[in-house]
Backbone bond lengths (Angstrom), bond angles and torsions (degrees), N, CA, C in turn:
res aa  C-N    CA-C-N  psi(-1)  N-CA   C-N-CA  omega(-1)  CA-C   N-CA-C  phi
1 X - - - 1.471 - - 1.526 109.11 -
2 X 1.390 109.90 138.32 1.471 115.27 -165.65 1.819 97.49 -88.92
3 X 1.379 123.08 122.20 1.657 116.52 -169.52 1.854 99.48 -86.75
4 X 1.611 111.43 -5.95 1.598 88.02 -179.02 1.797 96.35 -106.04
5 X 1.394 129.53 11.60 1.461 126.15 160.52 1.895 93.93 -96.38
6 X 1.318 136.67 24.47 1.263 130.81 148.30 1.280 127.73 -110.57
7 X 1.510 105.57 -8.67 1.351 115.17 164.18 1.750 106.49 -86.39
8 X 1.304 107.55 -32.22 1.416 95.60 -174.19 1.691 116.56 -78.98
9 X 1.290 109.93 -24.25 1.355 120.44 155.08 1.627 121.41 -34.13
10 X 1.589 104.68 -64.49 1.279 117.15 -168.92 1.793 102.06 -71.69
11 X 1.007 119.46 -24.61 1.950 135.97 174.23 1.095 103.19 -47.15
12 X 1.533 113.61 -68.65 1.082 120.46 -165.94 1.692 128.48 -88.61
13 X 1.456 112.20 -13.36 1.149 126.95 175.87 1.764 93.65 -72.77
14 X 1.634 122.40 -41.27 1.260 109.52 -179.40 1.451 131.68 -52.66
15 X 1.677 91.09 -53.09 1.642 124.09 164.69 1.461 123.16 -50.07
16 X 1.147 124.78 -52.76 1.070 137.15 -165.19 1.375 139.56 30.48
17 X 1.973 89.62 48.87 1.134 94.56 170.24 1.530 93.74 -160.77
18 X 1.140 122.50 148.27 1.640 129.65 178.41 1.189 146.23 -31.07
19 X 1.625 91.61 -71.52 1.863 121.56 172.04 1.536 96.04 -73.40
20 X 1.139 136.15 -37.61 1.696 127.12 163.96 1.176 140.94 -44.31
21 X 1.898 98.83 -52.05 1.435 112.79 164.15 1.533 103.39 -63.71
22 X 1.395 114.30 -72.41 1.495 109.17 -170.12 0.801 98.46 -34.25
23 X 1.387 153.28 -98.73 1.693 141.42 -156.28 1.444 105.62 -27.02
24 X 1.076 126.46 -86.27 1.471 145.80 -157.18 1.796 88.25 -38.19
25 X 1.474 131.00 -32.69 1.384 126.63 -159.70 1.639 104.63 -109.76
26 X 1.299 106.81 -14.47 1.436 128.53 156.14 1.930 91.86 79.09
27 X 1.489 105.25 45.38 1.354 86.07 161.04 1.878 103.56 -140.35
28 X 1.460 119.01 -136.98 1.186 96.00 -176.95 1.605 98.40 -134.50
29 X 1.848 99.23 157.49 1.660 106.30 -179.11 1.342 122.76 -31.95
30 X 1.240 112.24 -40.30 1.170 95.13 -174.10 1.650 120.29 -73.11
31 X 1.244 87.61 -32.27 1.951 96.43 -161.81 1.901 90.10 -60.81
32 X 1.437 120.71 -44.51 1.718 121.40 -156.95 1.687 66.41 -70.42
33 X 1.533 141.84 -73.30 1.930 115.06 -150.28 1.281 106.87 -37.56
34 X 1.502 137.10 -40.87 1.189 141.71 -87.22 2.081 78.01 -119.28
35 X 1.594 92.09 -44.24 1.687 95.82 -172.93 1.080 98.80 -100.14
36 X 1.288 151.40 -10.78 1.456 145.50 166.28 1.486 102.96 -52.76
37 X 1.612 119.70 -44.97 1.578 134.39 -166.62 1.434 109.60 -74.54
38 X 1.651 107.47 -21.31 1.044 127.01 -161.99 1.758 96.34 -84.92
39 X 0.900 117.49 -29.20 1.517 119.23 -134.54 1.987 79.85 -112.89
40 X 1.374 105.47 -40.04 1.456 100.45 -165.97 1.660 95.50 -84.99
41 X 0.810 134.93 -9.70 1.637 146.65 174.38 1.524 96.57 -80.47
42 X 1.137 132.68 -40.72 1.549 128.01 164.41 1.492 112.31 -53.27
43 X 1.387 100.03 -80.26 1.383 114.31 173.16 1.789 134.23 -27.24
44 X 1.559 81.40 -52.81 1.991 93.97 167.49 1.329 87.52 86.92
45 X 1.574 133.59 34.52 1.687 127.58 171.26 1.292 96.53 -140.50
46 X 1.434 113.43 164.44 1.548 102.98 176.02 2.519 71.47 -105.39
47 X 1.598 88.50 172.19 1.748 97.21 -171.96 1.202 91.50 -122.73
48 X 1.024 122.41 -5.72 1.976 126.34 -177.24 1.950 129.43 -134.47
49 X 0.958 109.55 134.52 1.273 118.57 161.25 1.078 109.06 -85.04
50 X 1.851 129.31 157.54 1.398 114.07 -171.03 1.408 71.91 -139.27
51 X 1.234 100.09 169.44 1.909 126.88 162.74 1.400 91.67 -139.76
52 X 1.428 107.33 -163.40 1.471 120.47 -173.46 2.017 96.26 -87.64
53 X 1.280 104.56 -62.88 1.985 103.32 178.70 1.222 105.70 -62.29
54 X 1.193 129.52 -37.67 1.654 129.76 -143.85 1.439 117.46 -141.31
55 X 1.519 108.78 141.18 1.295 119.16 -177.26 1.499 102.63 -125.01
56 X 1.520 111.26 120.52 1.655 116.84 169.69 1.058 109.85 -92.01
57 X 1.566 122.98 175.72 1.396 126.78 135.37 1.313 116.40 -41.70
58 X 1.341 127.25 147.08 1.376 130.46 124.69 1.299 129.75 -66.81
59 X 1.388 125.75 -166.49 1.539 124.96 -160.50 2.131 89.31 -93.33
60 X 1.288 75.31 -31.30 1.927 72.39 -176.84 1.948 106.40 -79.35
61 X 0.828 103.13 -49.82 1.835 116.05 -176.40 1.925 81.21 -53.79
62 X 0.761 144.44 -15.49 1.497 128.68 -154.19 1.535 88.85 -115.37
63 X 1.458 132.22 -58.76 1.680 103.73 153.47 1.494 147.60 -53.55
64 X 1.435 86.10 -35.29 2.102 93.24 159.46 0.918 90.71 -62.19
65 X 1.558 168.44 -150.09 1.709 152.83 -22.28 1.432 100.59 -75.70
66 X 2.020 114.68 -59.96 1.397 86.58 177.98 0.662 134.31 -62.88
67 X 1.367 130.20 -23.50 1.852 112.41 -165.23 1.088 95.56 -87.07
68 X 1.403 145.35 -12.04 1.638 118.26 -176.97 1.435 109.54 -66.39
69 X 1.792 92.03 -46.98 1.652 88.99 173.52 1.427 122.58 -89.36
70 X 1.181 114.96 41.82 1.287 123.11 136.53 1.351 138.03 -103.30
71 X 1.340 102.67 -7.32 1.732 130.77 -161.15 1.422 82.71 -103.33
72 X 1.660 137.77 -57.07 1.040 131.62 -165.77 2.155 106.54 -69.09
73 X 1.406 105.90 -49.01 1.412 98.91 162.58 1.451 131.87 -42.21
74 X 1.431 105.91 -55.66 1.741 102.91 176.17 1.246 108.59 -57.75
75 X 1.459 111.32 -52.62 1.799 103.39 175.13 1.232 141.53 -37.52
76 X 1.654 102.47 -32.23 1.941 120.13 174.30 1.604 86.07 -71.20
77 X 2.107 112.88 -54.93 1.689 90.63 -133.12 1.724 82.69 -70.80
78 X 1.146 139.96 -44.33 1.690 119.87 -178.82 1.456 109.75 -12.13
79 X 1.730 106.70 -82.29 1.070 133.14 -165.51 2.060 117.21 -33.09
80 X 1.260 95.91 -20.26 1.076 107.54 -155.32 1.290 96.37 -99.04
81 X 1.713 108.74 -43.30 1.434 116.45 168.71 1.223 132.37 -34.23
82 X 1.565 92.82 -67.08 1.825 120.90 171.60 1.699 105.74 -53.72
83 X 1.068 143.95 -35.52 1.434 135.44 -177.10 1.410 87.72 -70.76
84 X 1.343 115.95 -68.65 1.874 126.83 -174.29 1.635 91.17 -8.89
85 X 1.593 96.24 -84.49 1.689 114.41 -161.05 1.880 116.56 -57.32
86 X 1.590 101.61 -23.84 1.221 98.21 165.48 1.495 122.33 -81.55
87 X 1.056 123.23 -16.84 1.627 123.67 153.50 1.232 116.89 -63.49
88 X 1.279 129.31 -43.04 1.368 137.32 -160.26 1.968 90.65 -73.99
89 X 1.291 105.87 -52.84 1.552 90.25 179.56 1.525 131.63 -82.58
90 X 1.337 104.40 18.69 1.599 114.46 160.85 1.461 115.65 -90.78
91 X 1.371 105.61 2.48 1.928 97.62 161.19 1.468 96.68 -70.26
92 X 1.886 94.88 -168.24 0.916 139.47 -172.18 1.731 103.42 -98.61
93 X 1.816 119.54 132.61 1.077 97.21 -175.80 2.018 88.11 -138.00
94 X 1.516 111.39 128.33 1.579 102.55 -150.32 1.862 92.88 -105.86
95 X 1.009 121.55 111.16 1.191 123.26 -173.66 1.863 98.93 -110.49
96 X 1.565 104.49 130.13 1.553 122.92 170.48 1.696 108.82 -113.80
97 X 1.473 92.74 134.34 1.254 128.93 168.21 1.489 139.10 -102.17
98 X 1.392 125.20 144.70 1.372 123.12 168.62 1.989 108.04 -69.26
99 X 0.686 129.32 164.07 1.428 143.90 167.09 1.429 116.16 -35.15
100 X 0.912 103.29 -58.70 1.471 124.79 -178.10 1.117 109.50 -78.74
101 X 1.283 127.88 91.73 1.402 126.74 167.67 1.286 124.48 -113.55
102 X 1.154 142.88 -40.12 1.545 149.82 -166.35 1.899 88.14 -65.36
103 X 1.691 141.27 -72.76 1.015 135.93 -154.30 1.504 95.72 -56.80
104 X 1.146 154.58 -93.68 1.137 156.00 163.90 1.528 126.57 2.41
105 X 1.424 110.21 -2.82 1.735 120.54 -144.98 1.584 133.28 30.46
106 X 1.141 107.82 27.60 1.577 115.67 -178.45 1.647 99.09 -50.96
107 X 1.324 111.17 -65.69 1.432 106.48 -164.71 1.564 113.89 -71.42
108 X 1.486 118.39 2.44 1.343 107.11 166.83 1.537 114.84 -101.63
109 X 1.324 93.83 -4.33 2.072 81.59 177.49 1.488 95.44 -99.25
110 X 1.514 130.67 -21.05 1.345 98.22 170.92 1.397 132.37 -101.94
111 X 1.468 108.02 25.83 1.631 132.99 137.46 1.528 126.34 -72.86
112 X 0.953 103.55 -30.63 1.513 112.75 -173.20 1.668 100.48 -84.89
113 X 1.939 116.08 -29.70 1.305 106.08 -172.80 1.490 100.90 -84.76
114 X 1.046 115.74 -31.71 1.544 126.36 174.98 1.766 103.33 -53.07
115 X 1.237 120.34 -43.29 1.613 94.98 163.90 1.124 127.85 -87.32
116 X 0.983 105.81 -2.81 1.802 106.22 169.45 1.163 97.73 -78.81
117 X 1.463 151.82 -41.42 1.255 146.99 -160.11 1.655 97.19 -139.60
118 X 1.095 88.77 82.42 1.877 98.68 165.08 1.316 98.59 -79.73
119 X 1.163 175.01 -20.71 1.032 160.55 160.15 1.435 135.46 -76.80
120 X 1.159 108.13 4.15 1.272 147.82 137.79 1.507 130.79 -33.57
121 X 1.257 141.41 78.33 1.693 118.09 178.48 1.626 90.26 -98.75
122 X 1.838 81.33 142.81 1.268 129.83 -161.84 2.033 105.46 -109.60
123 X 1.130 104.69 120.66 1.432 95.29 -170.20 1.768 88.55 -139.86
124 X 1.610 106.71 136.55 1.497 106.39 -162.11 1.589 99.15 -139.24
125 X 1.277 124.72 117.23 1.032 134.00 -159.15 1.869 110.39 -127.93
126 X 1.651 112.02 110.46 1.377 98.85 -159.28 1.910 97.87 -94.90
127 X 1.122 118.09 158.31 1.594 108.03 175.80 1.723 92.39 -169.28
128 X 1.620 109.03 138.72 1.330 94.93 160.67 1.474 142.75 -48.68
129 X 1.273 109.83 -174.99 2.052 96.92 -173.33 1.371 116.69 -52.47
130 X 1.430 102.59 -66.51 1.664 125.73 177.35 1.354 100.76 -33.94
131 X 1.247 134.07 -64.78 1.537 145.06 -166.55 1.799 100.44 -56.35
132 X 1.626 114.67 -40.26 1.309 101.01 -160.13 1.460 108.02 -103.34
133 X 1.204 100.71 -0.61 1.505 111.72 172.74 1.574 97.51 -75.92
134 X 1.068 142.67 -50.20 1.250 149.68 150.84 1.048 132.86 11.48
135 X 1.632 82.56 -77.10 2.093 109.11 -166.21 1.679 92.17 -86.27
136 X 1.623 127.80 -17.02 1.220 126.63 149.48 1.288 120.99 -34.32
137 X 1.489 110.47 -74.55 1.579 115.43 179.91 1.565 128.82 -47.69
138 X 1.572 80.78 -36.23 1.825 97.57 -173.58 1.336 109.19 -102.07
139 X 1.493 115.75 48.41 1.322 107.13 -170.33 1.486 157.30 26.03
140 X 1.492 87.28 17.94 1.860 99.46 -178.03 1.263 136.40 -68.69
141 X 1.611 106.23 -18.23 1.449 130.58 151.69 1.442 123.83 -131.90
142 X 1.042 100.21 167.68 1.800 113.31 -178.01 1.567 113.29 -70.97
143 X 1.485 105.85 -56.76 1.614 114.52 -169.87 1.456 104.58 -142.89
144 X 1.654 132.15 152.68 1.070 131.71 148.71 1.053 139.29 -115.37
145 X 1.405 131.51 -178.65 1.704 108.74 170.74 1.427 74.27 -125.65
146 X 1.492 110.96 133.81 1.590 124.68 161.74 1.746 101.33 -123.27
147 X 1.602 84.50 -173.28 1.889 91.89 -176.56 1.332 80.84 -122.12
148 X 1.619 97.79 135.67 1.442 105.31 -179.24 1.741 112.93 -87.86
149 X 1.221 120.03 128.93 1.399 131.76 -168.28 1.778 93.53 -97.80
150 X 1.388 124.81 -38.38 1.227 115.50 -170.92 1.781 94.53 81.30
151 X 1.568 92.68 46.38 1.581 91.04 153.20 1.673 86.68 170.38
152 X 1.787 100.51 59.67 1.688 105.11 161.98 1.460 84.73 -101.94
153 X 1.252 99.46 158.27 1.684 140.76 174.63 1.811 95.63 -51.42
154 X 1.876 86.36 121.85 1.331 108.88 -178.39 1.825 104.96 -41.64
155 X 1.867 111.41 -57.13 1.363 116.29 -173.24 1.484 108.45 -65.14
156 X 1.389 133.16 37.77 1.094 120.94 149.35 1.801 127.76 -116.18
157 X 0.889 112.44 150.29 1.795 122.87 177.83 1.540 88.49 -88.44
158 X 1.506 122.67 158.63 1.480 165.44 167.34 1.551 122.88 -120.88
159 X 0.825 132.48 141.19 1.823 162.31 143.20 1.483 111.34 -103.63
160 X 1.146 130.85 129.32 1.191 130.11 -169.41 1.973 94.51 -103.95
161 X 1.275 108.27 141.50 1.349 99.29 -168.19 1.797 115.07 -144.97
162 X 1.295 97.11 -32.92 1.905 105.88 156.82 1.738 116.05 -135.60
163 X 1.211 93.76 166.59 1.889 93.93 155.02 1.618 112.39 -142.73
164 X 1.299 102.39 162.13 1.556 110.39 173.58 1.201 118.67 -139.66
165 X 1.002 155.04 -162.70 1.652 176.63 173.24 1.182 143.84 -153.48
166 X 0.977 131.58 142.83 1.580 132.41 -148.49 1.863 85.24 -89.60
167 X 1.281 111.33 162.20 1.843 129.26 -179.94 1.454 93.06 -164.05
168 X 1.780 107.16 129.97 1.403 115.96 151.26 1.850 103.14 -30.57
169 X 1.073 92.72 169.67 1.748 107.68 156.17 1.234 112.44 -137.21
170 X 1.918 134.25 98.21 1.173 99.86 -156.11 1.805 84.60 -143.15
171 X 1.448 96.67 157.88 1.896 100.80 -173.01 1.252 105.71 -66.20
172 X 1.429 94.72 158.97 1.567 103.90 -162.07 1.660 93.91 -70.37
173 X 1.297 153.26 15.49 0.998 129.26 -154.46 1.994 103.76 -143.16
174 X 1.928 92.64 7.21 1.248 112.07 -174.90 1.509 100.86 -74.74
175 X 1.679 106.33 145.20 2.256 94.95 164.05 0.743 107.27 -61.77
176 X 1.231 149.67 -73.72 1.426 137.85 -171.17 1.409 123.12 -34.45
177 X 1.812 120.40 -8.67 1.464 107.49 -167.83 1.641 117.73 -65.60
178 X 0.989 113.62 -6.42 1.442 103.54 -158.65 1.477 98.26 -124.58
179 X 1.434 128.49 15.48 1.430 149.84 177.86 2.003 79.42 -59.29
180 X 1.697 100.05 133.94 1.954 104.33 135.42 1.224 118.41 -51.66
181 X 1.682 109.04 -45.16 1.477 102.06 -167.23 1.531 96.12 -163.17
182 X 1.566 104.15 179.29 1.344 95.26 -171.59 1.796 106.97 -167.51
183 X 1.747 103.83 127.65 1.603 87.02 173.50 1.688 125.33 -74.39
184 X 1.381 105.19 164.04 1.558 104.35 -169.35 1.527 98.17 -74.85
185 X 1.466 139.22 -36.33 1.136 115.92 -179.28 1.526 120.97 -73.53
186 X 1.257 123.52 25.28 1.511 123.61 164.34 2.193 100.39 -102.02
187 X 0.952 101.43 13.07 1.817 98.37 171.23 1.596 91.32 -118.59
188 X 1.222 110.12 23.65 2.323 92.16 -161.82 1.936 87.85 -63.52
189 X 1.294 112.12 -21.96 1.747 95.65 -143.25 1.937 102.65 -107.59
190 X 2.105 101.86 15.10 1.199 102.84 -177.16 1.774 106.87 -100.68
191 X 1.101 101.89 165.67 1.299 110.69 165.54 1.781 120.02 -58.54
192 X 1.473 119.69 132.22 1.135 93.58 171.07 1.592 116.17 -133.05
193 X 1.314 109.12 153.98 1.695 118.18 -166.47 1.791 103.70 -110.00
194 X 1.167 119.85 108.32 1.779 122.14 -172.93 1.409 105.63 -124.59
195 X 1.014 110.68 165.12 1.564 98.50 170.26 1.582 116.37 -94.94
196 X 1.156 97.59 179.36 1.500 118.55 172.74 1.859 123.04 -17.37
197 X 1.408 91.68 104.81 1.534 104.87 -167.60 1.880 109.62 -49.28
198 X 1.245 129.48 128.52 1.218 125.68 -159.24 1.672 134.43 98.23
199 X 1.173 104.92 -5.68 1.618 140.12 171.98 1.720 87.51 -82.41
200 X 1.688 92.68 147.55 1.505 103.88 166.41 1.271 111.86 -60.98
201 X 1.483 124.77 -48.85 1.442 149.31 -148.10 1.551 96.25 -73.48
202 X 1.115 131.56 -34.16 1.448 156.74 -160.80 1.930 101.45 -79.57
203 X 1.257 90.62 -70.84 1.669 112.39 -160.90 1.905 88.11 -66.03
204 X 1.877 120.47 -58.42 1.260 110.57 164.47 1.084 138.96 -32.16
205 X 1.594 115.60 -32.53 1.486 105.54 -167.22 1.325 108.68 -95.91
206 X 1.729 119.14 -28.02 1.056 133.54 -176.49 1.907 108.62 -64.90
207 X 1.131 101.94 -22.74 1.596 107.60 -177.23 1.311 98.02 -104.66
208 X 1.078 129.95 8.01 1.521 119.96 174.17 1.700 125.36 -102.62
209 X 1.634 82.81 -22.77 1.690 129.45 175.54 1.791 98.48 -69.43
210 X 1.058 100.23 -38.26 1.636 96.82 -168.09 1.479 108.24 -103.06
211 X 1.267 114.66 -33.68 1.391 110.09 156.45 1.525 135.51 -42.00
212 X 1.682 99.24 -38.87 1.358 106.59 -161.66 2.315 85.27 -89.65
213 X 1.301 111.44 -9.93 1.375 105.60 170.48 1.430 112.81 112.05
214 X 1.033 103.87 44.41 1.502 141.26 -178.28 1.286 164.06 -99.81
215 X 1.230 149.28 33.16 1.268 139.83 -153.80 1.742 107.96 -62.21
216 X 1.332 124.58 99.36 1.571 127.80 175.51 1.746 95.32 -41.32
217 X 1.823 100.92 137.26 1.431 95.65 156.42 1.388 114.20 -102.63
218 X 1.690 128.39 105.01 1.420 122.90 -148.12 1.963 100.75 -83.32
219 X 0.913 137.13 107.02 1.544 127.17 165.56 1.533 113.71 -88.30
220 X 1.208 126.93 16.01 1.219 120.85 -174.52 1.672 105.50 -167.47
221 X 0.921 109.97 130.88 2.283 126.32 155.05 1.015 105.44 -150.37
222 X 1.403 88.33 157.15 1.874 110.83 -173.95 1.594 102.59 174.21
223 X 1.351 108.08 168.69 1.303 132.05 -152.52 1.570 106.69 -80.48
224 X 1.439 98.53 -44.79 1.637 101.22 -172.27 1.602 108.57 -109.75
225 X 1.712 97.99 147.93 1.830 103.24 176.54 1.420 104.47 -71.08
226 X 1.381 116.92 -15.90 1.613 105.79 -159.66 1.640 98.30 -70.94
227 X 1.629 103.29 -43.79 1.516 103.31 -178.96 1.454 129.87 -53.01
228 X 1.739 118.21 -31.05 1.351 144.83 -179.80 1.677 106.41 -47.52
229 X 1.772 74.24 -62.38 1.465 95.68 -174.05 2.130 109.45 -58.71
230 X 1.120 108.09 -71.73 1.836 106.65 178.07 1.641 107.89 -16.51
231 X 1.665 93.72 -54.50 1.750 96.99 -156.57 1.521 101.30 -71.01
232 X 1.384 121.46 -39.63 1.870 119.46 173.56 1.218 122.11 -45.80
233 X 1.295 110.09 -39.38 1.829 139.52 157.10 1.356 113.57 -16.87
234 X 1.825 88.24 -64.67 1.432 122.66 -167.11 1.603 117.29 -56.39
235 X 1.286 96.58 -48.85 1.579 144.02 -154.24 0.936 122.22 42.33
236 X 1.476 75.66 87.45 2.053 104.98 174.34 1.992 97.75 -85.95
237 X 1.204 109.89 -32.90 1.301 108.59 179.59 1.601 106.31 171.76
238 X 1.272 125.79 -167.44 1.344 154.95 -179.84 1.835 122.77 -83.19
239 X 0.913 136.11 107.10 1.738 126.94 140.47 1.071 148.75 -90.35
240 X 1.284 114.54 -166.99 1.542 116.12 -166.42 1.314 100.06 -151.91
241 X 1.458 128.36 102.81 1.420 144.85 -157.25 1.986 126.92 -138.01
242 X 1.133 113.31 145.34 1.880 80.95 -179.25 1.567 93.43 -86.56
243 X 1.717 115.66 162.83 0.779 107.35 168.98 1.684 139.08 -93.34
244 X 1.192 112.92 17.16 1.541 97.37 169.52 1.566 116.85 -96.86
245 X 1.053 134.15 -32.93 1.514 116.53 162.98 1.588 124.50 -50.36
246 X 1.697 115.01 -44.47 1.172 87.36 172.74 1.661 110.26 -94.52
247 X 1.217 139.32 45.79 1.655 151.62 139.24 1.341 113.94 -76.84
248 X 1.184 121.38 -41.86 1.357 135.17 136.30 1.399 145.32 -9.14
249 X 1.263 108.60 -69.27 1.053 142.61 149.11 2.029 127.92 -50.27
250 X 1.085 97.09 -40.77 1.475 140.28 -173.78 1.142 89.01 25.04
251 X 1.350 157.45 91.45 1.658 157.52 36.08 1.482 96.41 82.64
252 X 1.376 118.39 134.04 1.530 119.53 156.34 1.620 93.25 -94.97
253 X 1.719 100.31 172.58 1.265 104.50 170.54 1.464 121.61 71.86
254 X 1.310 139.80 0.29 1.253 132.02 -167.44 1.706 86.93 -144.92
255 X 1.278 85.75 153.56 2.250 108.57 177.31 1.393 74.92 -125.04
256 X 1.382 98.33 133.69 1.643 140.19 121.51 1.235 139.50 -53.64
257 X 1.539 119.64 78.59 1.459 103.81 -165.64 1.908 91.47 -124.31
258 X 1.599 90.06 151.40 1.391 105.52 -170.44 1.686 103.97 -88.18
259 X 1.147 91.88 157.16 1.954 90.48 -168.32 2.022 98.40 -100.23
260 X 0.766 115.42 168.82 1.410 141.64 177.12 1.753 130.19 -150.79
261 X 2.049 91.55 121.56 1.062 120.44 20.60 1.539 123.79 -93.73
262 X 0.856 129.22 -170.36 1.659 122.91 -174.20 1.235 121.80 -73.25
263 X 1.255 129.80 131.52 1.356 137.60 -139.12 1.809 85.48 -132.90
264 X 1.472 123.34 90.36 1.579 121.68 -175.19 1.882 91.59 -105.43
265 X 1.316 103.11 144.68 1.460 113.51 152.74 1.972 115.90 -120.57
266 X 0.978 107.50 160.63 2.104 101.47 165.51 1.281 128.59 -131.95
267 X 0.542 122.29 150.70 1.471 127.46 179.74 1.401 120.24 -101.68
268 X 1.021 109.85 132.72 2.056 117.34 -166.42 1.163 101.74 -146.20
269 X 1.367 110.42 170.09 1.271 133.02 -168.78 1.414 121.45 -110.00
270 X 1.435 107.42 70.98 1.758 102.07 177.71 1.615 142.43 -36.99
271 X 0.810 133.72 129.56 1.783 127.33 153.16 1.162 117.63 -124.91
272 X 1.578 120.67 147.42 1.213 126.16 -179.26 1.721 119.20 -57.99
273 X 1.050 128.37 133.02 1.957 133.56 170.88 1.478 94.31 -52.30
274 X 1.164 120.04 -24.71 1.693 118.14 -138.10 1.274 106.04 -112.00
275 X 1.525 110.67 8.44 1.523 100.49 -154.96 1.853 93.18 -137.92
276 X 1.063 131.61 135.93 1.785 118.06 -176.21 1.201 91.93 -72.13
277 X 1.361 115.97 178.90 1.735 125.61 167.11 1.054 108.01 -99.21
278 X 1.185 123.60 126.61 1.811 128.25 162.96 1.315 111.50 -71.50
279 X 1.614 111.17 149.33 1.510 92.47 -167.46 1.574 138.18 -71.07
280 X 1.356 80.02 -3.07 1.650 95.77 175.13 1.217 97.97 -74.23
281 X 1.159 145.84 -78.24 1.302 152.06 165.19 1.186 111.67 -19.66
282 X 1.479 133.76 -14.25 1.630 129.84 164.85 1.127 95.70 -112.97
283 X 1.520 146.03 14.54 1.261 129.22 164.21 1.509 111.86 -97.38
284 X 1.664 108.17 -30.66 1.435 116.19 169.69 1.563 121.81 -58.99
285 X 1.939 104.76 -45.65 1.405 105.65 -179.53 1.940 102.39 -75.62
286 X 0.983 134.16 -0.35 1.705 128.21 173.81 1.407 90.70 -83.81
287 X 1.323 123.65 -50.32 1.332 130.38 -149.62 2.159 98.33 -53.97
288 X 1.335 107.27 -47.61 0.846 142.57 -153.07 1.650 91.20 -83.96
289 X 1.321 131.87 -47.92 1.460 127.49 161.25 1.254 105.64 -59.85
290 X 1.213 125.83 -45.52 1.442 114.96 -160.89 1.508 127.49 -64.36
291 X 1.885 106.43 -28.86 1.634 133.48 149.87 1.745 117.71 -35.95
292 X 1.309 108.09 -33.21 1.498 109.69 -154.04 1.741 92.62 -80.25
């Protein structure tokens, strides 16, 4: 249905008369007969009685009036909508991350949302958990993806969005390498290499170590897996890692073996309780349902 032969409908049903409307619509008699015929040829009614001066309603044109002009109203208030929301997504929308993003696909869904919404600026800010739980509270970003420890900040909301699992990391030349699986108290008596004390990954393994009946003997932390990984290579000693970043990575020289029983963490997508959503910020978290 053509919406400017429903405005001219409603023109001329006001007018009720031809050469009037046409003016008033600034085009010419013939063209307004031309879509009136058009419109009642849709319809399957004629909407008018004619005389020679004057054009009425008919009995049918007299139940169409409202809804056209109601059809023509929703059409503005849409219209009006859609500009609304297309302004709204020319802000700035500041999304924080854990480190690790590519294994997890972080950096491909917020490429992928970025073409859905090119008009969109995209601002991506990586910081450990603690840090982004933070700029959460303090409004420094919109949303994050953290790893949930099961001790993020009560005032935050979640989306659950990956998972992973903890795996020895052990040289290819370890007995255990070629284990399916393996309990942690068969490493109690190896060296172990973790990262950086204060890391989730850190504080996890070390409590998982003691769970299984343990005190880890740690000879090594540091910041990066790549380094963990070289020195295990080396065999400086043993870790305790999830496994899709370093799958990722895919490392010669090192087995992947999963520990038992299974030790899973996930990763989700925080927002503040405290904070409304901008609509960008509810187009990212739909975006983000709509993946699942």
């Amino acid at each position: 249905m053509n919406i400017h032969h429903l405005r001219e409908f409603i023109t001329l049903a006001e007018v009720q008369n031809y050469l009037e409307a046409a003016e008033e619509l600034f085009i010419s008699q013939s063209t307004l007969s031309k879509h009136i015929q058009a419109l009642e040829k849709e319809l399957d009614v004629s909407l008018f009685t004619r005389s020679t001066r004057q054009v009425q309603l008919s009995p049918y044109g007299n139940i169409y009036l409202p809804y056209a002009k109601k059809i023509i109203k929703d059409y503005e208030e849409s219209l009006s909508k859609l500009e609304q929301f297309k302004n709204e997504l020319q802000q700035t929308i500041t999304i924080g991350t854990i480190p690790i993003m590519a294994s997890y696909g972080i950096t491909h869904t917020i490429m992928e949302f970025r073409k859905r919404f090119p008009q969109t600026k995209v601002k991506v800010v990586e910081a450990d958990s603690q840090r982004l739980i933070n700029m959460l509270d303090n409004n420094e970003c919109d949303i994050a993806f953290i790893r949930d420890d099961h001790q993020v900040d009560v005032e935050l909301n979640d989306m659950p969005f990956a998972s992973d699992y903890l795996v020895a990391v052990l040289p290819k030349a370890h007995p255990l390498a070629k284990e399916t699986s393996i309990s942690l108290n068969s490493l109690a008596h190896e060296n172990f290499l973790f990262l950086q004390k204060g890391t989730i990954l850190y504080d996890l393994s070390v409590k998982a170590c003691q769970k299984a009946g343990f005190e880890p003997f740690i000879s090594y932390t540091g910041k990066r897996a790549e380094n963990i990984i070289a020195l295990v290579q080396e065999g400086m000693g043993v870790s305790l890692l999830m496994r899709k970043p370093i799958a990722f990575l895919n490392p010669k020289g090192i087995a992947l073996v999963p520990i038992t029983p299974k030790i899973q963490t996930e990763i989700k997508l925080y927002h503040s309780k405290n904070h409304q959503f901008t609509p960008i910020t509810k187009a990212f978290m739909d975006f983000i349902a709509e993946q699942k």
